[in-house]
LODOLO-552514 format. One record per atom (N, C-alpha, C): residue number from 1; atom name; y, z, x. Coordinates in nm, 2 decimals, always signed. Last residue first. Layout:
     i   at       yy       zz       xx
   NUM   CA        Y        Z        X
...
***
This chain:
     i   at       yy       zz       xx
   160    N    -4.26    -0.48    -3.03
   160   CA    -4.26    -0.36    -2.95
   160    C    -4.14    -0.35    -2.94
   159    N    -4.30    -0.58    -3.40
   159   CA    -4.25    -0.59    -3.24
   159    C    -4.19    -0.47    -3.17
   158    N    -4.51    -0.70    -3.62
   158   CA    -4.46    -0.60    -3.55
   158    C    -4.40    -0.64    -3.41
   157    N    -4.61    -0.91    -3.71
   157   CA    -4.48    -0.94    -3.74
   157    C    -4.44    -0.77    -3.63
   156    N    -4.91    -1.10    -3.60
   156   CA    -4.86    -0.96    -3.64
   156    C    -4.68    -1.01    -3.60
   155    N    -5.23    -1.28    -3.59
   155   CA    -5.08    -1.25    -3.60
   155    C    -5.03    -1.16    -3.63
   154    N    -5.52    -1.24    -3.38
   154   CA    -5.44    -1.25    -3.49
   154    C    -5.29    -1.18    -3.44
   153    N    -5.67    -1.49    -3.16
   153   CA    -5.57    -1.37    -3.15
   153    C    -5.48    -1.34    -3.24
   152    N    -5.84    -1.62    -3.26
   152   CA    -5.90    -1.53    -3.20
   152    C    -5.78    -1.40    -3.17
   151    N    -5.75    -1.86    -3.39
   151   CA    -5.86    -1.83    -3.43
   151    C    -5.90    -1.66    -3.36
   150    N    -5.48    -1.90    -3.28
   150   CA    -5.50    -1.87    -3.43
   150    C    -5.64    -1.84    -3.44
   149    N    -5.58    -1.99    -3.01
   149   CA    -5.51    -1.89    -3.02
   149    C    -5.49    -1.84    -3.13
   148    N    -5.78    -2.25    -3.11
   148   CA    -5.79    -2.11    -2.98
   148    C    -5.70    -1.97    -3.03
   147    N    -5.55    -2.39    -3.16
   147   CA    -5.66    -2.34    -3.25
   147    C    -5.71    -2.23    -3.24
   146    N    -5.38    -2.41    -2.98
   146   CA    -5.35    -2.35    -3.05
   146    C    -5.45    -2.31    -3.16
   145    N    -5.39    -2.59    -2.77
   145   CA    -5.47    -2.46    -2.73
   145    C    -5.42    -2.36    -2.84
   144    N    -5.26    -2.80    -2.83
   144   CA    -5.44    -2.82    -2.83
   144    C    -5.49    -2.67    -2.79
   143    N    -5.04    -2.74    -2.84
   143   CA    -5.08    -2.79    -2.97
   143    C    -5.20    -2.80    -2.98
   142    N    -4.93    -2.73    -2.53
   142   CA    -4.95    -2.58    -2.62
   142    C    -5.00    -2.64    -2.78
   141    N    -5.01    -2.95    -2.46
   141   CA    -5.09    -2.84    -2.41
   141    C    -5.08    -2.71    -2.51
   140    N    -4.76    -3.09    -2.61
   140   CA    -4.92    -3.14    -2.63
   140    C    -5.03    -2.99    -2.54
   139    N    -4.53    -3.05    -2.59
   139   CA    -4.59    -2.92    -2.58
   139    C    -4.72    -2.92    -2.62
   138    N    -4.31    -3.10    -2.33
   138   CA    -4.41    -3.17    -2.35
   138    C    -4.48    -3.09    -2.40
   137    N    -4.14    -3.13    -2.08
   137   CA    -4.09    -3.17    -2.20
   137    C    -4.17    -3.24    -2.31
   136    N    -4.26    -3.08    -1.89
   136   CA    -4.10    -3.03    -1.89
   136    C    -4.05    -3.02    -2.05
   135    N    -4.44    -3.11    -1.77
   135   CA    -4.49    -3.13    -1.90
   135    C    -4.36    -3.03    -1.94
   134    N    -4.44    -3.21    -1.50
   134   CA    -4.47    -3.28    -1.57
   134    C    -4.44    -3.28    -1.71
   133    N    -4.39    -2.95    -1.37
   133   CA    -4.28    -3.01    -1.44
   133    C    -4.33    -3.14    -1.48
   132    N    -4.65    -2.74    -1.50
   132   CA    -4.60    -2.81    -1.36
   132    C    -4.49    -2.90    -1.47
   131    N    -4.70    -2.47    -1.68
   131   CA    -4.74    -2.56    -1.68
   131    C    -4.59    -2.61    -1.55
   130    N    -4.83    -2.14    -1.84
   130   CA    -4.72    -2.16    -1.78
   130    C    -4.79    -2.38    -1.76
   129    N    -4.86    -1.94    -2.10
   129   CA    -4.90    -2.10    -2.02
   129    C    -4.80    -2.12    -1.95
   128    N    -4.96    -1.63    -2.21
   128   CA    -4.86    -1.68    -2.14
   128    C    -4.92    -1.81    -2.14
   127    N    -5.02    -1.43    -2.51
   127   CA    -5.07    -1.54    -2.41
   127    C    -4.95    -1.59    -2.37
   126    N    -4.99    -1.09    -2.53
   126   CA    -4.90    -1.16    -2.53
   126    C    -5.05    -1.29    -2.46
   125    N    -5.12    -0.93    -2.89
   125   CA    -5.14    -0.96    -2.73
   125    C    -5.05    -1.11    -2.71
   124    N    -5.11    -1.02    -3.14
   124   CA    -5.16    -0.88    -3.06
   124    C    -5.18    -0.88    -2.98
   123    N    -4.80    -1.21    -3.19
   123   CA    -4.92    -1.20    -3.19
   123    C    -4.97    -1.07    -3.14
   122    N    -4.54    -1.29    -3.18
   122   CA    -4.61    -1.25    -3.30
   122    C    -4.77    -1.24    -3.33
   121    N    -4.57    -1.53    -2.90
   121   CA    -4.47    -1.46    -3.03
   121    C    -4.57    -1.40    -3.19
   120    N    -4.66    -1.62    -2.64
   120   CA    -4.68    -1.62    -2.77
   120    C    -4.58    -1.55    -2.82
   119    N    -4.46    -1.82    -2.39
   119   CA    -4.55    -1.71    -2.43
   119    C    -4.51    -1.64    -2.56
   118    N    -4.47    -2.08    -2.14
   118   CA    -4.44    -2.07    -2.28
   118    C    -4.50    -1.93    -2.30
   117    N    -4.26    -2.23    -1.93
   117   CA    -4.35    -2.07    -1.92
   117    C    -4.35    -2.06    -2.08
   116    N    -4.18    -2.54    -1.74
   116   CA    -4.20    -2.42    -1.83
   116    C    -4.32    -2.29    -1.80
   115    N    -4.19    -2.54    -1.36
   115   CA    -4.23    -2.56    -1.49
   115    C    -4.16    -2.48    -1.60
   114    N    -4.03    -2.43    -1.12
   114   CA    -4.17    -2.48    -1.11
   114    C    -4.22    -2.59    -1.26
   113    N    -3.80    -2.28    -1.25
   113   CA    -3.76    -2.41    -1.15
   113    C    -3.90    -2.49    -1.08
   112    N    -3.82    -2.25    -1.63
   112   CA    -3.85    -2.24    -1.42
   112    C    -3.86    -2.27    -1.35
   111    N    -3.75    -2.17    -1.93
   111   CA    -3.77    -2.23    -1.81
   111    C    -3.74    -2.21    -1.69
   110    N    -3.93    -2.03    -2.16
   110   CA    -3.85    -2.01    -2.03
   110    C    -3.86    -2.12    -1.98
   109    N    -4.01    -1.98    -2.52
   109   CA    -4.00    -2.08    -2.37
   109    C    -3.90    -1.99    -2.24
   108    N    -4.19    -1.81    -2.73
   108   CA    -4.06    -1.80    -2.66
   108    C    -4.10    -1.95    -2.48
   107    N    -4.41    -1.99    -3.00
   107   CA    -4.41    -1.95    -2.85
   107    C    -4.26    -1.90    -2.80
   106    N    -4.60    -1.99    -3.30
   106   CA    -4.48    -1.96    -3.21
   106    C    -4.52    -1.94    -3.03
   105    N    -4.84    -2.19    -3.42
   105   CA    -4.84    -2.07    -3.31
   105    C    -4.67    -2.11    -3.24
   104    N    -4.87    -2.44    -3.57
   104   CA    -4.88    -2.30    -3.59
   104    C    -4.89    -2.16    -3.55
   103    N    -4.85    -2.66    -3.36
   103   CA    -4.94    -2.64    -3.46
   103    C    -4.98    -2.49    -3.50
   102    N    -4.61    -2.47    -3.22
   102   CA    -4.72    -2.56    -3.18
   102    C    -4.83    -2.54    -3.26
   101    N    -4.26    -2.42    -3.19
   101   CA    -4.41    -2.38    -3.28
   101    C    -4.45    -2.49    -3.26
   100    N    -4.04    -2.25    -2.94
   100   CA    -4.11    -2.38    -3.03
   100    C    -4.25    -2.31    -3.10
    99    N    -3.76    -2.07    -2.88
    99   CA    -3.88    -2.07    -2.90
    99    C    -3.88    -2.21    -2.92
    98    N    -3.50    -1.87    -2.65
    98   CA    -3.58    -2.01    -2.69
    98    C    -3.68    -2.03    -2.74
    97    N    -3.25    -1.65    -2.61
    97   CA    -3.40    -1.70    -2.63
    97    C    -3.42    -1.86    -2.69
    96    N    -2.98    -1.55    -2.64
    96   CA    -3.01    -1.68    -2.63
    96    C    -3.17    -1.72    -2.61
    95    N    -3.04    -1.28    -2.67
    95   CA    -3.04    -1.31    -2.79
    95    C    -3.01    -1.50    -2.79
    94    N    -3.37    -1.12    -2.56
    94   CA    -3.21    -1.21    -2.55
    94    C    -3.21    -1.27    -2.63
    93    N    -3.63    -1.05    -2.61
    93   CA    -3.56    -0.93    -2.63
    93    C    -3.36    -1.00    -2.65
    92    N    -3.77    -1.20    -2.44
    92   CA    -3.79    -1.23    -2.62
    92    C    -3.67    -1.15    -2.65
    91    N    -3.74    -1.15    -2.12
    91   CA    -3.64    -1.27    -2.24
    91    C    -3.67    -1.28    -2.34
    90    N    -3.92    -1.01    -2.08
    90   CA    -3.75    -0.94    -2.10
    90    C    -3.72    -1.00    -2.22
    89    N    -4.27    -1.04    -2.22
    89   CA    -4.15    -1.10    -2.18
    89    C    -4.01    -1.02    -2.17
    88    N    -4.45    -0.82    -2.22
    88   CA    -4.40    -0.87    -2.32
    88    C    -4.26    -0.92    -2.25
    87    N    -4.77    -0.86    -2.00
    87   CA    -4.67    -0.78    -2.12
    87    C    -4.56    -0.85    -2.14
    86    N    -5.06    -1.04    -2.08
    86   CA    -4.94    -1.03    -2.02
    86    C    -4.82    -0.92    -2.12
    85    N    -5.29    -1.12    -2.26
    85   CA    -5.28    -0.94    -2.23
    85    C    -5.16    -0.93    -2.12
    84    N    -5.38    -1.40    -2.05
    84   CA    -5.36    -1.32    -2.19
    84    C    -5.35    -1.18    -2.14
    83    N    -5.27    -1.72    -1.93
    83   CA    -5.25    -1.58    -1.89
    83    C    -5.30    -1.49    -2.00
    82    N    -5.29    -2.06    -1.80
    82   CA    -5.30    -1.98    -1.93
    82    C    -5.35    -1.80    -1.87
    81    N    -5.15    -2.35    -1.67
    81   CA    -5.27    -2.21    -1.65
    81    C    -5.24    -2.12    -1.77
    80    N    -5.15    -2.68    -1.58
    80   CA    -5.18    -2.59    -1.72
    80    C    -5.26    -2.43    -1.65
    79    N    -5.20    -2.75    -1.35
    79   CA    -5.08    -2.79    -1.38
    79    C    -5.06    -2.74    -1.48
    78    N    -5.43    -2.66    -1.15
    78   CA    -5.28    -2.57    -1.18
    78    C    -5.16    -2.63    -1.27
    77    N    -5.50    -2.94    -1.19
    77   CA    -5.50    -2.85    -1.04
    77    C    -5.37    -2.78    -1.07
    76    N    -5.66    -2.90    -1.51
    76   CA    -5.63    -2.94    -1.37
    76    C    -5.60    -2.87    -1.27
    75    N    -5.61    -2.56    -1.61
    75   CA    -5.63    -2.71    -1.64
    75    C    -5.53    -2.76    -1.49
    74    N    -5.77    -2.22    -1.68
    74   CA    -5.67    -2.31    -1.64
    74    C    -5.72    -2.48    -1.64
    73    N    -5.70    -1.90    -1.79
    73   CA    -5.80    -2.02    -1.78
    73    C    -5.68    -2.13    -1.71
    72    N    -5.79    -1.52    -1.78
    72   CA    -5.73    -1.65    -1.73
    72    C    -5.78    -1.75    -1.75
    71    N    -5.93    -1.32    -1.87
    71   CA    -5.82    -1.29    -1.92
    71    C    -5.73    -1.45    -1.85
    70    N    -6.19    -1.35    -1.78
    70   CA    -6.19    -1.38    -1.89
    70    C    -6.03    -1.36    -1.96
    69    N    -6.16    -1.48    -1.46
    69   CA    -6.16    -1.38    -1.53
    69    C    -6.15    -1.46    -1.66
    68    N    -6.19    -1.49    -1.11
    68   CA    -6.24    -1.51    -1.23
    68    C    -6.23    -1.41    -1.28
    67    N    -5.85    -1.52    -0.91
    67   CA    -5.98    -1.46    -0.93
    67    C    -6.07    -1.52    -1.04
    66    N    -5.89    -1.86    -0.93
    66   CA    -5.92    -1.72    -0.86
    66    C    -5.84    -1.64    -0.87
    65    N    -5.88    -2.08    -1.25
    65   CA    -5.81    -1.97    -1.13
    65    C    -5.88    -1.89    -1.07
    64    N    -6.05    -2.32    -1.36
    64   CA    -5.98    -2.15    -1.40
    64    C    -5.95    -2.15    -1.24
    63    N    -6.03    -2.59    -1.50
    63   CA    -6.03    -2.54    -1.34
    63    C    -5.98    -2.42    -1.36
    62    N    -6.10    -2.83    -1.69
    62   CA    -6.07    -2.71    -1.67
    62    C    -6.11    -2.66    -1.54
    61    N    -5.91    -3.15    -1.70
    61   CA    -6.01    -3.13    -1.71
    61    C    -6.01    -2.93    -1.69
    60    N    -5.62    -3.29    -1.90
    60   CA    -5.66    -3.26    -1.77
    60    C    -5.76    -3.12    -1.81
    59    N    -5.57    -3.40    -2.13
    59   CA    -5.61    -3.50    -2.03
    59    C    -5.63    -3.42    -1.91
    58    N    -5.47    -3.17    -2.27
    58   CA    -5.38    -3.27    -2.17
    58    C    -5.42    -3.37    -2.11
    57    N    -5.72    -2.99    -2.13
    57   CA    -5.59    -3.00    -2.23
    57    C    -5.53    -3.15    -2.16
    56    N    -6.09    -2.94    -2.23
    56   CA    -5.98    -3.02    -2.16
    56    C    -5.85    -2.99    -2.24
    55    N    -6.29    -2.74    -2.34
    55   CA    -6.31    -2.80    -2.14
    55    C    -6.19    -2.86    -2.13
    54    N    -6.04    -2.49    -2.51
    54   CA    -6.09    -2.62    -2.47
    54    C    -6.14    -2.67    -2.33
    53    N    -6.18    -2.11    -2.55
    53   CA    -6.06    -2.22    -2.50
    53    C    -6.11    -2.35    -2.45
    52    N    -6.28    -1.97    -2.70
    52   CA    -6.29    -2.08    -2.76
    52    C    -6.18    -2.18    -2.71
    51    N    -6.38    -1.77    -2.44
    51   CA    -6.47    -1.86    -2.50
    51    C    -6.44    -2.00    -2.60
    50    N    -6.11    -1.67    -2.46
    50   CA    -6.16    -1.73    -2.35
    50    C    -6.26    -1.84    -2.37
    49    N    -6.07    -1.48    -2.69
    49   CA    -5.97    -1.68    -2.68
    49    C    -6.02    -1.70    -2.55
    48    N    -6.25    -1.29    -2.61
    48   CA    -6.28    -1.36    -2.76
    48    C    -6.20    -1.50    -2.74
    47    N    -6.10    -1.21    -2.41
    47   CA    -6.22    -1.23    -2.41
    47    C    -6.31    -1.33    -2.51
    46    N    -5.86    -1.12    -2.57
    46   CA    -5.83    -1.18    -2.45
    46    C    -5.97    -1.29    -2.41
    45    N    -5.98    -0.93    -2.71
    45   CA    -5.87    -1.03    -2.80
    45    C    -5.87    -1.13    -2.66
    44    N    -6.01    -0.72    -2.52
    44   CA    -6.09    -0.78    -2.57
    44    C    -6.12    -0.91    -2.66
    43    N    -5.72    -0.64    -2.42
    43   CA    -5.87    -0.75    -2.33
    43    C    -5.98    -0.80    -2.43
    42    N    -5.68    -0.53    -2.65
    42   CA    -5.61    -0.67    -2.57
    42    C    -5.70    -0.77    -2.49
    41    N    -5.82    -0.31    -2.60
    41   CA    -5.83    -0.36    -2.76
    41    C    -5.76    -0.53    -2.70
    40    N    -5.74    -0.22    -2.34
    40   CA    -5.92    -0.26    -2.38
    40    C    -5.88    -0.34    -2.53
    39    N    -5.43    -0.35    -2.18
    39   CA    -5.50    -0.25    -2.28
    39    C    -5.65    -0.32    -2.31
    38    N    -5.41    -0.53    -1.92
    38   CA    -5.37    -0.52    -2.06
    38    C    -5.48    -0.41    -2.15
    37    N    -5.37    -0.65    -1.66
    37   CA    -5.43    -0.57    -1.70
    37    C    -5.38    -0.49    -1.84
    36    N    -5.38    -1.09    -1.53
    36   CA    -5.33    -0.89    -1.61
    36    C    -5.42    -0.82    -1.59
    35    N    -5.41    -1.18    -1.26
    35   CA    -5.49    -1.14    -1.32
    35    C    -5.40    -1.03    -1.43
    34    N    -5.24    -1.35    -1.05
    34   CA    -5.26    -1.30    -1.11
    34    C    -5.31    -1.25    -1.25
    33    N    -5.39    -1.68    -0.92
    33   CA    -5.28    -1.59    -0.99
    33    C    -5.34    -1.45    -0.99
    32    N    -5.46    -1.97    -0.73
    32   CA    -5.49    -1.82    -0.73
    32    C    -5.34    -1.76    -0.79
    31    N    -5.65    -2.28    -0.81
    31   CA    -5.48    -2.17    -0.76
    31    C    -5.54    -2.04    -0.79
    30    N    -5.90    -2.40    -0.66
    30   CA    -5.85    -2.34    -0.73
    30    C    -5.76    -2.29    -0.75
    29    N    -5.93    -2.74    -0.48
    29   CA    -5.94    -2.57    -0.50
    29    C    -5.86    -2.55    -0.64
    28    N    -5.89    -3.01    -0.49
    28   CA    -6.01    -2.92    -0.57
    28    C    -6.03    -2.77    -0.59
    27    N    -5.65    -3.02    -0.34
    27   CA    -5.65    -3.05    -0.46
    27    C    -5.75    -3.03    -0.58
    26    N    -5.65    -2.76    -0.07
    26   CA    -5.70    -2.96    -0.11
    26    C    -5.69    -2.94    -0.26
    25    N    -5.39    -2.65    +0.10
    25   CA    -5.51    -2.62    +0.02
    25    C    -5.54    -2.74    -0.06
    24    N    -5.15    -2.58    +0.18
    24   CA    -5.20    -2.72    +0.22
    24    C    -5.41    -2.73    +0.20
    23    N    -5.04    -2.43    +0.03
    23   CA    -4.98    -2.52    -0.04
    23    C    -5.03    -2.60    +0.07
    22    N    -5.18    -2.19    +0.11
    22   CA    -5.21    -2.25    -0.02
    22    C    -5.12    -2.39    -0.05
    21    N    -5.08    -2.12    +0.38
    21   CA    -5.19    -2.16    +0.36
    21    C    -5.21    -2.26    +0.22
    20    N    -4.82    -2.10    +0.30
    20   CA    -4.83    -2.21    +0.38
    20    C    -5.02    -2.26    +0.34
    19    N    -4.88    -1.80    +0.19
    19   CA    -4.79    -1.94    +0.11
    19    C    -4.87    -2.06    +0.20
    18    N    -4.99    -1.70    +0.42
    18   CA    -5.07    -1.73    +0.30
    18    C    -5.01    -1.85    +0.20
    17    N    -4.77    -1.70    +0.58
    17   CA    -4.88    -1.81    +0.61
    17    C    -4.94    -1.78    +0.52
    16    N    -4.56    -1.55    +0.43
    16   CA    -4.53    -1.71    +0.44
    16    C    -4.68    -1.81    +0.45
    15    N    -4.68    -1.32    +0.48
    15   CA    -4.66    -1.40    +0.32
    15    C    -4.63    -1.54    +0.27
    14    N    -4.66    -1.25    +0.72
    14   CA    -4.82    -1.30    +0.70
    14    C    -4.77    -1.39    +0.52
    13    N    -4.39    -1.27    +0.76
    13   CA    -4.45    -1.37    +0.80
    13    C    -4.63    -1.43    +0.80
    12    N    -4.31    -1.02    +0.60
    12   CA    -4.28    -1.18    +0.59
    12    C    -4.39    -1.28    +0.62
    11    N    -4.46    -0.87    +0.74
    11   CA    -4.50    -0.86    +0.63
    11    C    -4.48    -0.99    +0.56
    10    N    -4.31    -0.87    +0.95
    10   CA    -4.48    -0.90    +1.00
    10    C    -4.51    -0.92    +0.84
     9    N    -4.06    -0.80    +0.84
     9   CA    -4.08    -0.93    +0.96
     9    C    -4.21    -0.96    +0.92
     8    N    -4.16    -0.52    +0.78
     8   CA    -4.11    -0.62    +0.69
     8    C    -4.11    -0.73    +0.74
     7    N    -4.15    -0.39    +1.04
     7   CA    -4.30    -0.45    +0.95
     7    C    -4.24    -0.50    +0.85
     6    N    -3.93    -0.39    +1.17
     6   CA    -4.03    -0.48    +1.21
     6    C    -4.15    -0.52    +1.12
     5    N    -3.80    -0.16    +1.07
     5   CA    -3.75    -0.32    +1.05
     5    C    -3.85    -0.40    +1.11
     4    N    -3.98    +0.05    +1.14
     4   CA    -3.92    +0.01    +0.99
     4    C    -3.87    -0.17    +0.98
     3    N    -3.94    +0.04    +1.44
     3   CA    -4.09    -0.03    +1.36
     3    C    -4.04    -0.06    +1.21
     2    N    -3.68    +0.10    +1.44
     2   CA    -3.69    -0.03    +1.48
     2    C    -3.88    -0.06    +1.43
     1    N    -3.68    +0.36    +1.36
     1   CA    -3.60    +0.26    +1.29
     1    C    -3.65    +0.12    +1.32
***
């Protein structure tokens, strides 16, 4: 019993010094997220809005994420990251949900004590953005990355 309780401790505390690590990590690194794993027909839709995603949102230049992948992109130092082939939010399913449309792409909103979390609606695959409390109140990132998203990840009224 007493190793049982101890490696959760040890588990804590390496989680903390990776945390710690990254939050005294210099402003040119990269954030590190997770990576989906979304069905082949998804990733591929996923692949296709990688290529037509903008060098800039927001005034802020592109910095993908570690790992590299065609299913992630990102702006500035994490303040814009973008997810695709994410599964399908709880909260589309509540019936206090939140959406906005951004130059013709629905989104459901969350908000989070880091940022919003915007993620598509009515689409064949979910895109997530998440964004830093700068842009609390601000959906200029989701209006420039909407061409992107109408162009490559068609719409669908189906829901899972």
């Amino acid at each position: 019993m007493t190793i049982s309780r101890r490696r959760p401790l040890c588990l804590s505390a390496a989680a903390l010094m990776l945390l710690a690590a990254a939050g005294c990590s210099s402003t040119d690194a990269a954030a590190s997220i997770t990576v989906p794993s979304p069905p082949a027909e998804e990733a591929a839709l996923c692949g296709a809005l990688h290529k037509e995603l903008p060098k800039s949102v927001a005034g802020q230049d592109r910095n993908d994420p570690e790992p590299a992948s065609e299913l992630t992109a990102g702006w500035g130092d994490a303040a814009i990251v973008l997810r695709c082939g994410v599964p399908r939010p709880e909260e589309m399913s509540a019936p206090q949900s939140q959406g906005v449309e951004a130059n013709g792409v629905n989104w459901l909103l969350e908000e989070e004590p880091e940022g919003p979390r915007f993620t598509t609606t009515y689409r064949k695959t979910y895109v997530e953005v998440t964004m830093d409390k700068r842009y609390a109140h601000d959906i200029t990132p989701l209006a420039e990355l909407a061409d992107a998203v109408k162009k490559t990840v068609p719409a669908t009224l189906d829901v899972p």
